[in-house]
N, C-alpha and C positions, 0 to 999 in steps of 0.2 A: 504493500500500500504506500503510493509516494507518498512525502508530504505536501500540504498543500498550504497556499498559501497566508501568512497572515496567524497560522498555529504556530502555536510556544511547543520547540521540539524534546523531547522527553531527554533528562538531562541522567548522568549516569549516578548510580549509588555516590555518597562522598560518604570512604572510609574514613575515619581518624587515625594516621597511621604510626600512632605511638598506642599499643594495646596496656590492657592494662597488667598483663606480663611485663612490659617492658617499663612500666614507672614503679620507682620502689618504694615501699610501703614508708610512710612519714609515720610521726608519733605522734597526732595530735591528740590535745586533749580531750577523755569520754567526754558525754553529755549528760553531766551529772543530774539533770533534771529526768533521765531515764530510771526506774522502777530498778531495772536490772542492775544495774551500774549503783545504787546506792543499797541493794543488795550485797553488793559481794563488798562494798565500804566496810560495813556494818558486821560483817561477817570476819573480812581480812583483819579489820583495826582490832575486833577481838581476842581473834586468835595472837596477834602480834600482845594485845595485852598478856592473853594467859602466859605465852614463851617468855615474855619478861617475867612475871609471877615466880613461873617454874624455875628461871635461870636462878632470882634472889631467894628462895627458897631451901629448907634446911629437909623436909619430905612432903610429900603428898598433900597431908593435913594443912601446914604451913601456906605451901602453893595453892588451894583453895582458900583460905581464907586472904591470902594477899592478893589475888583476882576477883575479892569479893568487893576488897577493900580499895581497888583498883577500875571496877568496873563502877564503883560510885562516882567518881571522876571522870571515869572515860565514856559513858554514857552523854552524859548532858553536853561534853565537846564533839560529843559523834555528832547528836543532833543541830548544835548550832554550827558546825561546818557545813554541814551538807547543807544546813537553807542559805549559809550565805552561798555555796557553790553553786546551787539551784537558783541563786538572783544573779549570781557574775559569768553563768554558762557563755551566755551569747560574746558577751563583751572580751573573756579570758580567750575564745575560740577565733579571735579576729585578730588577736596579736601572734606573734612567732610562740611557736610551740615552746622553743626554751625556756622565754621569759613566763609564758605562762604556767609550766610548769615549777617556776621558780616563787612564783606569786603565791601558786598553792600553797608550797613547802612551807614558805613565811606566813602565811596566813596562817596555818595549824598550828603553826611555833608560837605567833603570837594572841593567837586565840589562848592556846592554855596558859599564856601571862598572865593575860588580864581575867580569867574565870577563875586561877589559884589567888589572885589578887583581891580578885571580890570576897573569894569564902574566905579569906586572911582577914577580909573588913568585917564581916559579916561572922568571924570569929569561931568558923570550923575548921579551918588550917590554919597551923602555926608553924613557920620556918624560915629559913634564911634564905639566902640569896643562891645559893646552891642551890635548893629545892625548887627554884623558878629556874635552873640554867637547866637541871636536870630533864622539867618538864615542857622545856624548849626544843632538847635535844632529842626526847623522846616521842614528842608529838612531829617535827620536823622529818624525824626517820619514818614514822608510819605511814606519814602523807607520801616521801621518797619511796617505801615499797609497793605502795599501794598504783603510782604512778607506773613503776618501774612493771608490777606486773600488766597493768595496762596498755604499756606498751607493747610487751611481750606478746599480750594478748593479740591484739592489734596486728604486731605482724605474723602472729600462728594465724587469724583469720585471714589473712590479704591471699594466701593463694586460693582460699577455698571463694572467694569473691572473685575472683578471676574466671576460675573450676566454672563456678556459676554463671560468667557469664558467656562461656564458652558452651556450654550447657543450654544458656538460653538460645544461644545463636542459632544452634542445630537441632531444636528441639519445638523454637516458636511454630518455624514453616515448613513442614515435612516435604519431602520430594513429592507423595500421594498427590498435597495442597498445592502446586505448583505446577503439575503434570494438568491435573483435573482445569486450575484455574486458565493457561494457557490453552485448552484445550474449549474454554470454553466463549475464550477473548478472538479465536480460531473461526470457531461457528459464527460469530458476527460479522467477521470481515466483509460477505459478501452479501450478507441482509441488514447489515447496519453498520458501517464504518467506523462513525462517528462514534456512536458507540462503544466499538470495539479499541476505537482509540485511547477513550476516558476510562477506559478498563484497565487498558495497558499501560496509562499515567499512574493511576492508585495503586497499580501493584508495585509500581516501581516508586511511588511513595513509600508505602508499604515495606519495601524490605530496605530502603532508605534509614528508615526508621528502625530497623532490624540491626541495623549496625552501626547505629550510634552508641556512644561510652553507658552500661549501663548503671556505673556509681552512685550517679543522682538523683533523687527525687525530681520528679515533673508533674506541674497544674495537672489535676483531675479531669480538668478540660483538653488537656491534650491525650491523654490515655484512652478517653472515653472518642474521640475524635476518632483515634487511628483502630477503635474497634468496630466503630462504625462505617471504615474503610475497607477493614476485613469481612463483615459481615455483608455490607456490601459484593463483594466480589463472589460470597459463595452464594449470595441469593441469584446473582447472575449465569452461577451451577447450578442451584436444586431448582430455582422458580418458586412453585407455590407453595412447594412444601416446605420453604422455611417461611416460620414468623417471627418477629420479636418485638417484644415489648419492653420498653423502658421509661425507669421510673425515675426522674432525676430530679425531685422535687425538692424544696427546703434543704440540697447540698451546695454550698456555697465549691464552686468553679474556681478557686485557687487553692483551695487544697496540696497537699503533696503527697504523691503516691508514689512506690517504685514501680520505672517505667517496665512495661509488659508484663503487667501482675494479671492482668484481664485475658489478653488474647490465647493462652495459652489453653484456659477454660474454657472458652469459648472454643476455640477447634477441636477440645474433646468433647464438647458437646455434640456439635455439629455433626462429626466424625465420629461419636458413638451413640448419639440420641437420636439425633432426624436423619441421618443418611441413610439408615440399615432398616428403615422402613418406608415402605411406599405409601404410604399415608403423611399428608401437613403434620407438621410439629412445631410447637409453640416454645420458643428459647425468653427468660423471663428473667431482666436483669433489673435489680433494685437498689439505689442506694442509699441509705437515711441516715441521720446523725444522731448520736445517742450520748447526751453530755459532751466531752472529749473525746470521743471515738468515730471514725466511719465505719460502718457498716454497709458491706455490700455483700448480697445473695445473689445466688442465681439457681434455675430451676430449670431440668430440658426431662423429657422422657425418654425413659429405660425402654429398651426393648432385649431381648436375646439373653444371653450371660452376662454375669456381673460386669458393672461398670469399670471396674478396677484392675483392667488389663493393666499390659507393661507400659505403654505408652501414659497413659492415666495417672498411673504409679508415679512414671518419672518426671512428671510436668507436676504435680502435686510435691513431690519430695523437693523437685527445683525451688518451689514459691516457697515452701517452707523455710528452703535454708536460706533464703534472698530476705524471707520476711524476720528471719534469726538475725541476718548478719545489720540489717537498718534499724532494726527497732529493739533487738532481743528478747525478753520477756513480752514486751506491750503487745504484743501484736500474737496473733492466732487463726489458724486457718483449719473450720471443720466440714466432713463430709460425710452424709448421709442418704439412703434411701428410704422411699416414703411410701407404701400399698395404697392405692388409689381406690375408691369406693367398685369403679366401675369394673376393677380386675387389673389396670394398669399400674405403671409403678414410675415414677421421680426420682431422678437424682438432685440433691441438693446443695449447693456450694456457698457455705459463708468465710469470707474473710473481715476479722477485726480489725483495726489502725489505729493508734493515736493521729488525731488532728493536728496536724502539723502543716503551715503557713513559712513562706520565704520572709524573713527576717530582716536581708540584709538593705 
């Protein structure tokens, strides 16, 4: 099909051609306002308490009662670091990683000055000036391991973000999706051109979009966009037998989601709810906000064998660990089937999110 005149010519994929293999993992600082992240605080500063206990301890007996006596202190500075780290996230995340990690260290140090300082005024500690160097040096080292395993962390996950998005790369648009879709861009050339042209633009939107960095969060609105691109293309495969309905109501459109959390769901629907029967099939995507969370469901019909082939498996296990490595605890992704009155049967897909807006 020449082109013709006066048409904007279909421009080719733009890779980014530094992968995320090839940039090496930095250290920036958790996002302390995450559940997870002030989990394993709360947990790590502990355990660091009990090992000092144990070290100054004469047996067992001793060593509990001086982590008893140790966690009166270290409680009340757990809590008032994390809310001041939970008000200075954004602000510590936007300077160089060193110094922020260094603002931390002195933060903890100087928090427990002035907290031994007060129960000094307030006449439950009594000591010298050693006993504040001490609890300088002490609180300074916990915030340092606690950082330090942080980072560690940080980069034991960077290749499995990588893993993942190599995963998602070859996993979003199967060979199947791309045979059938060409195939059906094919059949229009000689009953509709035009058509078959605008088909052949969004797919190459479409996998455009397929190999961009998948790191970062993207507007709700662009996710929801480029599933509406895919969806498009197979309704231009099945016809009448696909439907879909969408719910976007009271979801505010900047939102932040990781990009291709949706499509993936969606061509296991397609591909195992409405293709494998010759019967219309209604695909039923919803999203609604619940306090600090988005929720989004979605719903397509079972037909045949369980849902939960290999392909299913691995697009589900992908979003899991993509929804592990952005959000860690907050975020949850479940799936269930549902017996229908009529003798049919549902698959059901919810994923949770914290609400999360671009900042900067």
């Amino acid at each position: 099909m020449g082109k013709q005149r006066g048409q904007k010519p279909l421009r080719p994929p733009v890779v980014n051609s530094s992968s995320i293999k090839q940039n090496p993992a930095g250290s920036p600082l958790p996002d302390f306002r995450n559940f997870g992240v002030m989990l394993r605080i709360l947990l790590g500063v502990n355990l660091f308490a009990f090992a000092a206990a144990l070290v100054q301890s004469a047996g067992i007996g001793d060593c509990v009662q001086r982590y008893i006596d140790m966690a009166a202190w270290v409680q009340p500075l757990l809590l008032l670091n994390l809310s001041l780290l939970a008000l200075l996230t954004q602000g510590l995340r936007q300077i160089p990683p060193a110094f922020g990690q260094a603002l931390v260290i002195l933060l903890a140090a100087l928090s427990s000055v002035l907290l031994l300082d007060f129960w000094r005024f307030m006449g439950v500690e009594d000591g010298g000036w050693q006993r504040f160097v001490r609890a300088a040096l002490l609180s300074g080292a916990a915030a340092g391991v606690m950082l330090f395993y942080f980072s560690l962390r940080a980069r034991a996950l960077f290749p499995a973000l990588a893993e993942a998005r190599l995963q998602a790369l070859t996993a979003r648009i199967r060979p199947h999706f791309l045979f059938n879709s060409l195939n059906a861009v094919l059949s229009l050339i000689r009953s509709d051109p035009r058509r078959a042209e605008t088909a052949l633009e969004e797919l190459a939107e479409l996998f455009r979009a397929l190999m961009r960095d998948h790191r970062d969060l993207l507007p709700l609105a662009d996710e929801i966009a480029l599933c509406r691109q895919y969806l498009g293309l197979e309704k231009l495969r099945l016809g009448e037998r696909l439907n879909v309905e969408w719910d976007i109501s009271d979801v505010p459109a900047d939102l932040l989601v990781p990009p291709l959390i949706l499509q993936p769901l969606l061509e296991n629907a397609v591909c195992h709810g409405i293709e494998p029967s010759g019967d219309p099939g209604t695909l039923s995507i919803r999203f609604s906000k619940k306090a600090e969370e988005l929720v989004i469901e979605m719903t397509n019909p079972c037909h045949g064998g369980p849902v939960a082939s290999g392909g299913n498996r691995m697009a589900l296990a992908n979003i899991r660990e993509r929804l592990a490595l952005h959000y860690d605890l907050e975020a949850r992704l479940e799936t269930n089937e549902v017996a229908l009155a009529d003798g049919g049967r549902q698959y059901h897909v919810q994923i949770v999110l914290p609400c999360r807006r671009d900042e900067s």
